[in-house]
MIROZA-896800 format. One line per 8 residues: number of its first residue (from 0); for each residue x, y, z of C-alpha. Coordinates in steps of 0.25 Angstrom, whole numbers, plus 2048, in hexadecimal, padded with zeros to 3 digits. Layout:
NUM> X:Y:Z | ...
This chain:
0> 7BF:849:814 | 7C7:83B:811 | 7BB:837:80A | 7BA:841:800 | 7CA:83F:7FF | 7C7:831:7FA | 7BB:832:7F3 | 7C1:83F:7EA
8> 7C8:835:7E2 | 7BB:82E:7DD | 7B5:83B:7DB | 7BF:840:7D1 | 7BC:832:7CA | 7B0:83D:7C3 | 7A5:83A:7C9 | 7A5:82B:7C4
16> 7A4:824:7D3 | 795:826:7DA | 795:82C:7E7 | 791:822:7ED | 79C:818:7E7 | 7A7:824:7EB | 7A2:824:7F8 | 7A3:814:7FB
24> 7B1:814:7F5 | 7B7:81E:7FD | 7B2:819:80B | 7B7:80A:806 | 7C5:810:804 | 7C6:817:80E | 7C1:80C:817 | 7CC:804:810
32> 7D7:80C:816 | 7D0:80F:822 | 7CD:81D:820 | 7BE:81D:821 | 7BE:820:82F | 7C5:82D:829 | 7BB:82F:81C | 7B5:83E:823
40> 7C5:842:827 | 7CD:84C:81F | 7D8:848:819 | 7E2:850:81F | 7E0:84B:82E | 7E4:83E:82B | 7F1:838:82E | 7FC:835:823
48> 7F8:826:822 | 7E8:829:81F | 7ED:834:817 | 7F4:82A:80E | 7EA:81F:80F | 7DE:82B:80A | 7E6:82E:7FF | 7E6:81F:7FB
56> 7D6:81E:7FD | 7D5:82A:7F3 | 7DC:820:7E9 | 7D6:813:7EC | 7C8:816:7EA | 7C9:81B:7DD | 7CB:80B:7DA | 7DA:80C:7D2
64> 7DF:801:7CB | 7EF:806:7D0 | 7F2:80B:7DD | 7FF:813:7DE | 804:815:7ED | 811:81D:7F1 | 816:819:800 | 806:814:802
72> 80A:810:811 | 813:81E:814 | 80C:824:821 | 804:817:824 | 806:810:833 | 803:801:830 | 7F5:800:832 | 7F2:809:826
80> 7FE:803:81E | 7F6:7F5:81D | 7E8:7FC:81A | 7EE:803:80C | 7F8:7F6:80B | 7EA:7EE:80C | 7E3:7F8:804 | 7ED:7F6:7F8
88> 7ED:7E7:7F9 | 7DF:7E6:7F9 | 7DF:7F1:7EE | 7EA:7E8:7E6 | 7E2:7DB:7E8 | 7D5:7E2:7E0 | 7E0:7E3:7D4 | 7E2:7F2:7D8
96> 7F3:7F5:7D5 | 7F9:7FA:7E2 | 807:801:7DF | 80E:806:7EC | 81B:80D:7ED | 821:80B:7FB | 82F:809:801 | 829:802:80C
104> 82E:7F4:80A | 825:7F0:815 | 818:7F3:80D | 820:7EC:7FE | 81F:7E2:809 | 813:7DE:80D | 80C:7E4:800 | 812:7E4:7F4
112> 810:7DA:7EA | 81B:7E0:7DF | 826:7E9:7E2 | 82D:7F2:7D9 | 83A:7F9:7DF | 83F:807:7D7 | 84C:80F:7D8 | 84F:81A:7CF
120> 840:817:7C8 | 846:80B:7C4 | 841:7FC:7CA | 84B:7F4:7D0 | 841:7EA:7D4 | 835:7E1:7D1 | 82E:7D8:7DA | 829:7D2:7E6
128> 82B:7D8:7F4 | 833:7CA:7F9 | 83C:7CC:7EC | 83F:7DC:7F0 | 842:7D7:7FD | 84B:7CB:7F8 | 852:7D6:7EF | 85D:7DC:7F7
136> 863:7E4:7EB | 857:7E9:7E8 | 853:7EF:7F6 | 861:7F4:7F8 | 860:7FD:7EB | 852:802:7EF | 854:805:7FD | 84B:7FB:800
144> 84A:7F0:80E | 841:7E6:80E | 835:7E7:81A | 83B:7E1:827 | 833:7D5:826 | 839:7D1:819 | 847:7D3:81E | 847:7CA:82B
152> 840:7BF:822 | 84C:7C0:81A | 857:7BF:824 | 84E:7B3:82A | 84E:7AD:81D | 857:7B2:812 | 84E:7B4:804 | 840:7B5:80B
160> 83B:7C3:80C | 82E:7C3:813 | 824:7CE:812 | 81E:7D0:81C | 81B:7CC:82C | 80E:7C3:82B | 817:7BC:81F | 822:7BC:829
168> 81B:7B6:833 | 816:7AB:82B | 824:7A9:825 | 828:7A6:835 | 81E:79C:837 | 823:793:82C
């Protein structure tokens, strides 16, 4: 069952979380990223995206200070892509350190707060989302394109590298 899949993660902790407290925990996750509905299901009929969201619920209610993700949004449609983006905001916002690896430029975007580019295991860059996008050199080398949002707001106005499409939109009514 998919909530024996999450609550094994607390039970490995030894024994040191109630029942009662293991129980509450793995149905507030899973209701977090909408797979309580799912909670009696075995794991192996869900689909690719609930798979991935699962395995993150097994990870988040243990409570970890850092959270390391790896293509967090790979098999997602859009809908599940802003509940785990939400997830990890909200998640970031309680002082938890959210670390996702993506070449989705899209989800730098719209989430990131730093950016770190590598090549060869070596960073090339430092900074902000606007600033990579601003950085032409710097996309060029890693094989990198800015979202399509960010690269009509440049060819509108050159130098300004928007992020999004609310941000977009508010941009236009100025």
């Amino acid at each position: 069952r998919i909530f024996n899949e999450v609550a094994y993660s607390l039970k490995i902790l030894g024994g040191t979380i109630s029942e009662a407290e293991v129980n509450k925990r793995v149905e507030d996750e899973l209701e977090k990223l909408q797979l309580l509905h799912l909670k009696d299901r075995h794991p192996y009929s869900l689909s690719m995206g609930q798979m991935r969201r699962l395995s993150v619920a097994a990870m988040l209610v243990t409570k970890p200070q850092i959270i390391f993700l790896d293509e967090p949004t790979y098999g997602q449609d859009r809908h599940s892509v802003k509940i785990l983006m939400d997830r990890m905001d909200q998640l970031h916002e309680e002082g938890t350190t959210v670390v996702f690896i993506t070449h989705n430029m899209k989800l730098v975007a719209e989430f990131a707060h730093s950016v770190h580019v590598f090549k060869s295991g070596k960073v090339i860059f430092s900074g902000g989302p606007r600033e990579l996008f601003a950085n032409h050199d710097i996309l060029a080398e890693a094989h990198l394109s800015p979202p399509p949002v960010s690269r009509v707001s440049s060819l509108i106005e050159e130098g300004k590298y928007i992020l999004s499409i609310p941000e977009f939109i508010e941009n236009m009514r100025r």
